[in-house]
Every structure is written in structure tokens, then in C-alpha cells.
MARMI-26044 format. One record per atom (N, C-alpha, C): residue number from 1; residue in three letters; atom name; x, y, z. Coordinates in Angstrom, 2 decimals, m for minus. Layout:
// residues N
NUM|ALA|CA|X|Y|Z
...
This chain:
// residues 113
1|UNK|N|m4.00|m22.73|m29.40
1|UNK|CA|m4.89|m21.63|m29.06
1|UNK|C|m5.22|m21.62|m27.57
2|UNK|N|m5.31|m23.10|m26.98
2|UNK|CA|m5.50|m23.04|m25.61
2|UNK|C|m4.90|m22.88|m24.43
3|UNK|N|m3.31|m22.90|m25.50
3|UNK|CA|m2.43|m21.88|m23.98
3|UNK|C|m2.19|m20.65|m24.37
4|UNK|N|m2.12|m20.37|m25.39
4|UNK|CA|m2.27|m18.58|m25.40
4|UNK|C|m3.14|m18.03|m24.77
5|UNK|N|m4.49|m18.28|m24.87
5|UNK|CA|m5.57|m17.90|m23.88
5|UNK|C|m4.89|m18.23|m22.21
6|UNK|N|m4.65|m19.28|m22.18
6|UNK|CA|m3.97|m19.75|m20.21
6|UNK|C|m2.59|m18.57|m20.04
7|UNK|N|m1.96|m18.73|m21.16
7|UNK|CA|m0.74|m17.65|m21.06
7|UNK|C|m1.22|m16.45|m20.38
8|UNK|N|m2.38|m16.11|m21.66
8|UNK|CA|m2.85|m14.60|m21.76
8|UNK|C|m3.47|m14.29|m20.34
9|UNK|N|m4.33|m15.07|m19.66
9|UNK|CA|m4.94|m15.20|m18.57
9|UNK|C|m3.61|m14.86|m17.37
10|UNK|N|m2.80|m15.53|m17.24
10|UNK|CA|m1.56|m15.74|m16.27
10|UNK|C|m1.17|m14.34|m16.15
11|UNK|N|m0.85|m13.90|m17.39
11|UNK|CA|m0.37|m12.73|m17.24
11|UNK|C|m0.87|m11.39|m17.11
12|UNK|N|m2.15|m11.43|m17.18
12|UNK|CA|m3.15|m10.84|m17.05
12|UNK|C|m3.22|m10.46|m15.05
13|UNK|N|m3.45|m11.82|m14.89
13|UNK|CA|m3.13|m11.80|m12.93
13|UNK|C|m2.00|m11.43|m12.70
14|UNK|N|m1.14|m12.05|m13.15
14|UNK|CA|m0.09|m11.79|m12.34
14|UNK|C|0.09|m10.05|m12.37
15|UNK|N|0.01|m9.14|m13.71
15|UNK|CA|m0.32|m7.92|m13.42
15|UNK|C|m1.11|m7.23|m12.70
16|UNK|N|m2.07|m8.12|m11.82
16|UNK|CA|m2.47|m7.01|m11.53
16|UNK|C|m2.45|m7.67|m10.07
17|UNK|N|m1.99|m8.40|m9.28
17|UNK|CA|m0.91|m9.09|m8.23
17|UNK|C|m0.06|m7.65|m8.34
18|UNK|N|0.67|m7.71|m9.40
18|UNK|CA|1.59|m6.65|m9.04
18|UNK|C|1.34|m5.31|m9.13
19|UNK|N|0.04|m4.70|m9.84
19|UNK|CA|m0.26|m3.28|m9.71
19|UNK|C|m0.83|m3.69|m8.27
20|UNK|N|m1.62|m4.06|m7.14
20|UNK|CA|m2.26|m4.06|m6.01
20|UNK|C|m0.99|m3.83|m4.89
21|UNK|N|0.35|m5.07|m5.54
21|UNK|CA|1.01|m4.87|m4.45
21|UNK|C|2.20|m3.51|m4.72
22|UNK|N|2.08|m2.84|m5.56
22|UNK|CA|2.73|m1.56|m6.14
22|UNK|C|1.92|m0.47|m5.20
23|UNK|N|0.91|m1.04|m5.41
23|UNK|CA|m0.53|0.46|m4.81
23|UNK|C|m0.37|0.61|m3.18
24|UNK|N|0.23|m1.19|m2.76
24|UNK|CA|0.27|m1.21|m1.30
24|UNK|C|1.45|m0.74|m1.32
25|UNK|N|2.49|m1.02|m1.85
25|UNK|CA|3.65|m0.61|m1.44
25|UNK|C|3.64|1.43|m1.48
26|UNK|N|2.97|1.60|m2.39
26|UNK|CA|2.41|3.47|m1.98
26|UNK|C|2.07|4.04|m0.80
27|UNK|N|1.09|2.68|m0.39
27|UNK|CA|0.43|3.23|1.09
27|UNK|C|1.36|3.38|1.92
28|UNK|N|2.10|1.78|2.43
28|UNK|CA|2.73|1.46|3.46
28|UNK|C|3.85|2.60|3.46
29|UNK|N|4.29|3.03|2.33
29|UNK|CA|5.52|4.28|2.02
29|UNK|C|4.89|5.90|2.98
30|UNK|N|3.33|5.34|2.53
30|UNK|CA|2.98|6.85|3.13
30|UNK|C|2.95|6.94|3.94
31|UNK|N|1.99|5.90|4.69
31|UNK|CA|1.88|5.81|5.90
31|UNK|C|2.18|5.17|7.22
32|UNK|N|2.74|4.03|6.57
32|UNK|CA|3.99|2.99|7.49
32|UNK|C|5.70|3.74|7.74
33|UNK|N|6.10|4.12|6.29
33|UNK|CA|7.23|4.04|6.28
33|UNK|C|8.58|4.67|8.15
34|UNK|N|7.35|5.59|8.34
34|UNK|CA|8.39|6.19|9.11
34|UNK|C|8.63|5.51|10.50
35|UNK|N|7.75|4.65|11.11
35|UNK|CA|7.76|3.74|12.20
35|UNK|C|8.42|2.48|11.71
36|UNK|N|7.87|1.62|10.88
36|UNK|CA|8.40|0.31|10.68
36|UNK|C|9.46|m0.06|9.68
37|UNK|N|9.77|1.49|9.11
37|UNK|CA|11.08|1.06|7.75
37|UNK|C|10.51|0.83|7.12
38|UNK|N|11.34|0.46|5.88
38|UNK|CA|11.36|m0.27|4.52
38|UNK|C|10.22|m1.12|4.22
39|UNK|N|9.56|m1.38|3.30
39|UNK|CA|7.78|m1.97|3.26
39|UNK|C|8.29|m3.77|3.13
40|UNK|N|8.88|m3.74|2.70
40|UNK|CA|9.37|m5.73|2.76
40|UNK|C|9.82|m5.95|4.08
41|UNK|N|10.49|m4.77|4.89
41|UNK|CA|10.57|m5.50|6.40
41|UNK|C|9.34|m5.31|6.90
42|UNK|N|8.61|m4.34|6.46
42|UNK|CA|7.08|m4.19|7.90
42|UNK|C|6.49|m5.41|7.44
43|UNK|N|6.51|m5.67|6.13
43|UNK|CA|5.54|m6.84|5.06
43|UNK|C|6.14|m7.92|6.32
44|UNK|N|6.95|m8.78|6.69
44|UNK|CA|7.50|m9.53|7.24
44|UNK|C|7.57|m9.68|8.75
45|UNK|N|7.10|m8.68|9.19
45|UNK|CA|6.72|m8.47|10.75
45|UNK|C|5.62|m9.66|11.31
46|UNK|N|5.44|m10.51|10.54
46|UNK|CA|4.17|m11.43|10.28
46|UNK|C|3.99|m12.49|9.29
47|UNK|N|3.34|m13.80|9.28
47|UNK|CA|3.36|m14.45|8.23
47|UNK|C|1.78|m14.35|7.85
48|UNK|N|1.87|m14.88|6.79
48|UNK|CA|0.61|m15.19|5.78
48|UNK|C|m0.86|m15.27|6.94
49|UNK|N|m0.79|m16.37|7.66
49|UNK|CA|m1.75|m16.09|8.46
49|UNK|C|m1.79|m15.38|9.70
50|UNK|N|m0.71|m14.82|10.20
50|UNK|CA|m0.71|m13.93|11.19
50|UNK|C|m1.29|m12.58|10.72
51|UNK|N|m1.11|m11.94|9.73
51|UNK|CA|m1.60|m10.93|8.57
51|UNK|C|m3.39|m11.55|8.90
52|UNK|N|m3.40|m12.43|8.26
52|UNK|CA|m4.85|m12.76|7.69
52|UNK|C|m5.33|m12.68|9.17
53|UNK|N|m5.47|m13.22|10.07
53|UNK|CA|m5.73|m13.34|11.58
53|UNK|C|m6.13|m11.85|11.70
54|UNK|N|m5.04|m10.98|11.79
54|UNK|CA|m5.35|m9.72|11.69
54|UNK|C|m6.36|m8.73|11.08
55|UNK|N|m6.09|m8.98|10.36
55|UNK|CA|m7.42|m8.55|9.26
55|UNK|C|m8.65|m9.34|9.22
56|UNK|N|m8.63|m10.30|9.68
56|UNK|CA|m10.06|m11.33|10.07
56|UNK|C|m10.74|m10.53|11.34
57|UNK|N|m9.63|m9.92|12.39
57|UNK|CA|m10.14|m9.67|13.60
57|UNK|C|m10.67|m8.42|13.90
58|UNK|N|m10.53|m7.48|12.47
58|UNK|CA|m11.25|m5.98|13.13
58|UNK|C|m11.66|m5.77|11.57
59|UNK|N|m12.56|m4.68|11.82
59|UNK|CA|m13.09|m3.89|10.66
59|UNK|C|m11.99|m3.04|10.08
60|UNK|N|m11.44|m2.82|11.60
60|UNK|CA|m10.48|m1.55|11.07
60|UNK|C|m8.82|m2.24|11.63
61|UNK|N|m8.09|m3.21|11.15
61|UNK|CA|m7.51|m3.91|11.61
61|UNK|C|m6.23|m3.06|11.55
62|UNK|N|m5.75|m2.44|10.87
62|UNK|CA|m4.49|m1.64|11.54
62|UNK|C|m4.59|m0.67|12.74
63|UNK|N|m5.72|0.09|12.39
63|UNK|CA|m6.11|1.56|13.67
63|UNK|C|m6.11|m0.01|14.75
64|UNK|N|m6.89|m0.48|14.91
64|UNK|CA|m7.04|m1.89|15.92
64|UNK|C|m5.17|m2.02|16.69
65|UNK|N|m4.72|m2.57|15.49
65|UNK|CA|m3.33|m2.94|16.10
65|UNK|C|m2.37|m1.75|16.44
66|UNK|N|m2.82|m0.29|16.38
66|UNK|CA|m2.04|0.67|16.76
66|UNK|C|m3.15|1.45|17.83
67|UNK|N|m3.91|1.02|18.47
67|UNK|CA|m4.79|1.67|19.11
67|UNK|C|m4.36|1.99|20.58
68|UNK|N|m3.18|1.97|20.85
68|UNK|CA|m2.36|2.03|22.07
68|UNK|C|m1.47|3.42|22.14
69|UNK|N|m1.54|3.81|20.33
69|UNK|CA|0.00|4.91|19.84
69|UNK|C|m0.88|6.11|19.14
70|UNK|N|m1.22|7.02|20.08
70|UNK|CA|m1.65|8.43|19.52
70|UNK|C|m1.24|8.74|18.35
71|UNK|N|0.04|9.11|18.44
71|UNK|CA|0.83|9.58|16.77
71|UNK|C|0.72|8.60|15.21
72|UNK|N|0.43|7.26|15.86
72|UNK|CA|m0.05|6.44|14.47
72|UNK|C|m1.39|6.40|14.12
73|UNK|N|m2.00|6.77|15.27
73|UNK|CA|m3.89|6.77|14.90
73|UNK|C|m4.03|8.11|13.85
74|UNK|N|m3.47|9.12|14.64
74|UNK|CA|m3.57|10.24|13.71
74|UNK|C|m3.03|9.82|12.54
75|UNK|N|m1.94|9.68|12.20
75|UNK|CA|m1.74|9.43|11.22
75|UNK|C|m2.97|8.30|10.15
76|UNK|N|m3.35|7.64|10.79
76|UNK|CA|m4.19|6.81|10.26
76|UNK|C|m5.36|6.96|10.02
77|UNK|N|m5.56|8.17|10.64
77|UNK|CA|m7.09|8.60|10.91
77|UNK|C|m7.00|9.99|9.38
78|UNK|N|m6.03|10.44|8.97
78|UNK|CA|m6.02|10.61|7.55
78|UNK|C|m6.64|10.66|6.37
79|UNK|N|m7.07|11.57|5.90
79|UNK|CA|m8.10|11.66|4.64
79|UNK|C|m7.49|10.39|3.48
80|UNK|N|m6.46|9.88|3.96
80|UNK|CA|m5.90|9.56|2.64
80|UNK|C|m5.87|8.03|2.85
81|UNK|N|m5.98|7.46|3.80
81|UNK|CA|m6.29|6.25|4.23
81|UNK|C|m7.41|5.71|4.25
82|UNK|N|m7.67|5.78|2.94
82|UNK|CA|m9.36|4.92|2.36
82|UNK|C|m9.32|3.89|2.45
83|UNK|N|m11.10|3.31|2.47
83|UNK|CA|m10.99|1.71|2.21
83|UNK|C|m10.41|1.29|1.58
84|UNK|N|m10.21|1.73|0.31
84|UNK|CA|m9.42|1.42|m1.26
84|UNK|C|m7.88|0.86|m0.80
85|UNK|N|m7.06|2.20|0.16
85|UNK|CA|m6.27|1.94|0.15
85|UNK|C|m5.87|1.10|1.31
86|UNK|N|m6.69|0.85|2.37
86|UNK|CA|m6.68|m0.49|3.59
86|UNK|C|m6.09|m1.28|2.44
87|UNK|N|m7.23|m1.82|1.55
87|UNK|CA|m7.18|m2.86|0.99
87|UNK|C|m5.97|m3.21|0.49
88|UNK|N|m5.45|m2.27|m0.75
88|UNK|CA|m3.92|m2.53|m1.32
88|UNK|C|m2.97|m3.13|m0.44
89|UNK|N|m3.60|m2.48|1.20
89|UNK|CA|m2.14|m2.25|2.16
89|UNK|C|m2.08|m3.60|2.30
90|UNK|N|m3.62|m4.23|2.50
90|UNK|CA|m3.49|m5.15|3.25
90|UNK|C|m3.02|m6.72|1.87
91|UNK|N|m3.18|m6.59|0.73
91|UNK|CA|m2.51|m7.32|m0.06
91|UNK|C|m1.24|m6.92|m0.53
92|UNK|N|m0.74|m5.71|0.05
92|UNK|CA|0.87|m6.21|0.03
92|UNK|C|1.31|m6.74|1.47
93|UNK|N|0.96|m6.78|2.09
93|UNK|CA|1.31|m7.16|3.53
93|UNK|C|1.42|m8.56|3.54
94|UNK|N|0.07|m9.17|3.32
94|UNK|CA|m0.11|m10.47|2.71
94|UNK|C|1.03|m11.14|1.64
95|UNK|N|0.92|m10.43|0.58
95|UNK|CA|1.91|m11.07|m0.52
95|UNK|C|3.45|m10.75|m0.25
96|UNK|N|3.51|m10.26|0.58
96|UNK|CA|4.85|m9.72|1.24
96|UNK|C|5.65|m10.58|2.81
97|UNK|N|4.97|m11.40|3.61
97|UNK|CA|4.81|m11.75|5.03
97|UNK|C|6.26|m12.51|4.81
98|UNK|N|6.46|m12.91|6.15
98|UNK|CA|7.61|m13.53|6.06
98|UNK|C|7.47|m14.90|5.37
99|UNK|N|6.61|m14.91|5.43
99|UNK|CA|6.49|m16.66|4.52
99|UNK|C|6.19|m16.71|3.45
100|UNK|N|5.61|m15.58|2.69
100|UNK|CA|4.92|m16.14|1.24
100|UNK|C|6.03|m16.27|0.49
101|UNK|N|7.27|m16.39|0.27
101|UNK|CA|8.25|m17.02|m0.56
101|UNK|C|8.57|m15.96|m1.67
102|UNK|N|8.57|m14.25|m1.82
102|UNK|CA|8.59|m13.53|m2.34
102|UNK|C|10.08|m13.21|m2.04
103|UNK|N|10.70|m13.13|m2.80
103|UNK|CA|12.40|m12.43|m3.00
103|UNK|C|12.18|m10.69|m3.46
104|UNK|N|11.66|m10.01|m2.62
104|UNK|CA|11.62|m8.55|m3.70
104|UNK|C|13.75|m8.32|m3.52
105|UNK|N|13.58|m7.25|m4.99
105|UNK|CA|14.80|m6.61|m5.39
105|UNK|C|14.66|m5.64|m4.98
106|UNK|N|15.37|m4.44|m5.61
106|UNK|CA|15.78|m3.17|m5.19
106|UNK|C|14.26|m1.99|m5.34
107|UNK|N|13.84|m1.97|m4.11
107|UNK|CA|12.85|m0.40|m4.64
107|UNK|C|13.02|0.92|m4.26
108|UNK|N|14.39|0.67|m4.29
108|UNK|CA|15.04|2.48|m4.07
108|UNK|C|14.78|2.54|m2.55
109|UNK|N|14.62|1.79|m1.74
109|UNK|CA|14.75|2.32|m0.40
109|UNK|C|15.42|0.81|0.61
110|UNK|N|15.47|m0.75|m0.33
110|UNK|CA|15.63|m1.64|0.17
110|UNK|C|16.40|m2.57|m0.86
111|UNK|N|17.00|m3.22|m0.52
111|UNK|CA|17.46|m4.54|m1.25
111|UNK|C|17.01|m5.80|m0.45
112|UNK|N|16.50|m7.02|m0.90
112|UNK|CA|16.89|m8.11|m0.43
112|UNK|C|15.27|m8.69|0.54
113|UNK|N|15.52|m9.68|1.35
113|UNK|CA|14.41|m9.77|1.50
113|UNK|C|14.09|m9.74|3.28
């Protein structure tokens, strides 16, 4: 009974690990895609704590790191770029970096890692 419950638990996270980094991979499509490519290469532009560093260092840590590029602020400055969806962005970015040890497959716009 006490690993069905640990099972049940596991899989429980790990779904929703993967609906967050599904939700980021939405954003980064919307609003990354056309500057940095494919969302597993922008994910990789950075490791685990270079990401985290980032997001430790501003409130608004992407507008922050594009605050040099008119055409990405606008873009960022977007009705559609909620806290909600910072957040997703910023846990696929994270679960995505060049280091976290993630192999993604095919998502119709990328293979490989």
C-alpha cells in the first residue's frame, strides 16, 4: 500500500513538471520563438544557475535582460505576458538549461537536445 501511494505521489509531480514545462514551452513559442529559435535551444542559452541568477536578479528578469532591444520589450510588454505566464517561462527555462540533464524529443519544431 506504501508504494502505491509513493508511486501515486511520483506521478502525480512528475505531471505536473510536465504540464508547467508544456505551459512554458507555449510561452517561449509565443514569445521567444522568433529571436532565439527552437525553445530547447533558448532553454540552453544558460545553465541551471545562470537561469536562477537571472531570475534572482530582477522582478522583471527577462524585460531586465532585453532592456537594450526595443522590438523585444514590446513584445514583452504584451497583454499576454502575465505573471502566470513569467512563471511557466521561467520553469521551462530552468528544467530545460544546458545542464539539467533533460534529452527532449521531437516537438514539431526540434529534435534532439
Amino acid at each position: 500500500m506504501k508504494n502505491i501511494f509513493l508511486s501515486i505521489t511520483i506521478l502525480l509531480a512528475a505531471q505536473n513538471l510536465y504540464a508547467y514545462s508544456s505551459k512554458g514551452m507555449k510561452v517561449y513559442k509565443k514569445m521567444c520563438l522568433s529571436c532565439h529559435g527552437s525553445p530547447y535551444r533558448g532553454a540552453k542559452m544558460h545553465t541551471i544557475d545562470e537561469w536562477e541568477e537571472i531570475y534572482e536578479a530582477s522582478k522583471t528578469p527577462i524585460k531586465h535582460l532585453h532592456k537594450s532591444d526595443a522590438e523585444a520589450l514590446k513584445i514583452l510588454d504584451a497583454d499576454y505576458f502575465t505573471k502566470k505566464k513569467q512563471s511557466y517561462l521561467k520553469d521551462f527555462l530552468i528544467g530545460n538549461a544546458k545542464d539539467a540533464g533533460s534529452v527532449p524529443g521531437c516537438d514539431g519544431n526540434y529534435c534532439g537536445s
